[in-house]
N, C-alpha and C positions, 0 to 999 in steps of 0.2 A: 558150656563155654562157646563153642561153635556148632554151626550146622554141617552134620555128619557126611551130606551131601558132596561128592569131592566134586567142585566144576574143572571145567577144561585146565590141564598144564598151561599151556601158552597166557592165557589172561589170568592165571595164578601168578606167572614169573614176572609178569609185564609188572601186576600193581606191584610184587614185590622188590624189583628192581626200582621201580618208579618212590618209592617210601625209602630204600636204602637211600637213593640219591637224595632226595629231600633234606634225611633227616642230616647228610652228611653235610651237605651244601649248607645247612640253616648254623650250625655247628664249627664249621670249621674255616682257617682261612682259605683263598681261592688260589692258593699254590701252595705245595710241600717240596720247596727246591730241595732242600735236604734231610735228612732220618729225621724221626721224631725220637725226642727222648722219654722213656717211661714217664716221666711227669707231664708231661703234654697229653701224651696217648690217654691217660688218667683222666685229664681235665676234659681233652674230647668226649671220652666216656659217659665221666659225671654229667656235662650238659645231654648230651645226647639222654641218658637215663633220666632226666629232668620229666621228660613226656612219656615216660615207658610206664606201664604197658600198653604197647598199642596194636591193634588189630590192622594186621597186613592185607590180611584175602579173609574169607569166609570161615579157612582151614587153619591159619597161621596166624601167631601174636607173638608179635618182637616182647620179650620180656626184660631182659636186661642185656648190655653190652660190657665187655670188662678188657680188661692189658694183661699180658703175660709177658716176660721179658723173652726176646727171642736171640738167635744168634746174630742175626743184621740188624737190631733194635725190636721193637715191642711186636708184637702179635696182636693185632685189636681183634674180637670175640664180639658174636651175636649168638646170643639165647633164646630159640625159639620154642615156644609149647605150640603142639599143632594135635587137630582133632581126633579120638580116640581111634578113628576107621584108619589111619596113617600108619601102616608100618615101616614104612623103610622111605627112605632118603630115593629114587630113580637117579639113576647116571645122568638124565639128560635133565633134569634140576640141577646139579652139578655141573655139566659143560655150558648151560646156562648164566648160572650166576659166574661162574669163570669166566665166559665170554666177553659178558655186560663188563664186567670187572679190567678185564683185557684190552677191551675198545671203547671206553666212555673214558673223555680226557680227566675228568677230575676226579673219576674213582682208579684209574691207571696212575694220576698223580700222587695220590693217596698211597696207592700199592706200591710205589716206589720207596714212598717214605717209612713203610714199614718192613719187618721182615717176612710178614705175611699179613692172610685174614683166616679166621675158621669162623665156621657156622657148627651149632650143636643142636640137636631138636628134641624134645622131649615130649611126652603126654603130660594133659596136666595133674596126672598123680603121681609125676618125676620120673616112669619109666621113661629109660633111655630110647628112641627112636634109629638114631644115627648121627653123623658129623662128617664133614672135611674141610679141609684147608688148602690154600696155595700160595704162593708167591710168586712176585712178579717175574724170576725163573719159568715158569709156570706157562707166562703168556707168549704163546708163538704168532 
């Protein structure tokens, strides 16, 4: 599926951040003043899963995105299969896409509208890798 080879974090996160926003911006409208309701989060989904599966970096492939209902409204989900040499999720892959998430206005906008976001990562012979979530709680 991918080349086993892990290149550098930083230009892993960059295109991976750079593809979340795309595919979000291509997808969604250019403000979320208020929640989204499960049927919405759904429809975002569905188009967004239009183009999937796509290869993020070298190591990583968005494979599907999905809704779960949450306590503040919906939870939107990204499913990633990433190359067998990956075992575990790093903290600062985490404080990363949190960050990006924290301070880019229209994925903060986004985060507003929801009760959160998770990420889930897998091999692609379904063993589990790792996951988290936050909400916009979350962002100091």
């Amino acid at each position: 599926m991918m080349d086993k080879k892990q290149p550098r974090a930083d230009y892993l996160m960059q295109n991976k951040i750079s593809y979340l926003i795309l595919l979000l911006l291509l997808y969604t409208p250019t403000s979320f003043a208020e929640k989204w309701s499960m049927d919405f989060c759904k429809s975002v989904s569905a188009e967004t899963n239009i183009n999937l599966p796509m290869l993020v970096d070298s190591v990583t492939e968005l494979r599907n995105t999905f809704c779960l209902p949450g306590q503040d409204g919906p939870t939107f989900n990204y499913n990633y299969v990433v190359a067998e040499s990956i075992s575990s999720i790093p903290d600062s892959q985490r404080d990363i896409v949190k960050r990006s998430w924290c301070t880019t206005p229209e994925l903060l906008d986004m985060l507003n509208s929801l009760s959160g976001v998770g990420f889930s990562y897998y091999r692609d012979n379904g063993d589990f890798v790792g996951k988290f979530s936050f909400s916009q709680k979350n962002c100091n």
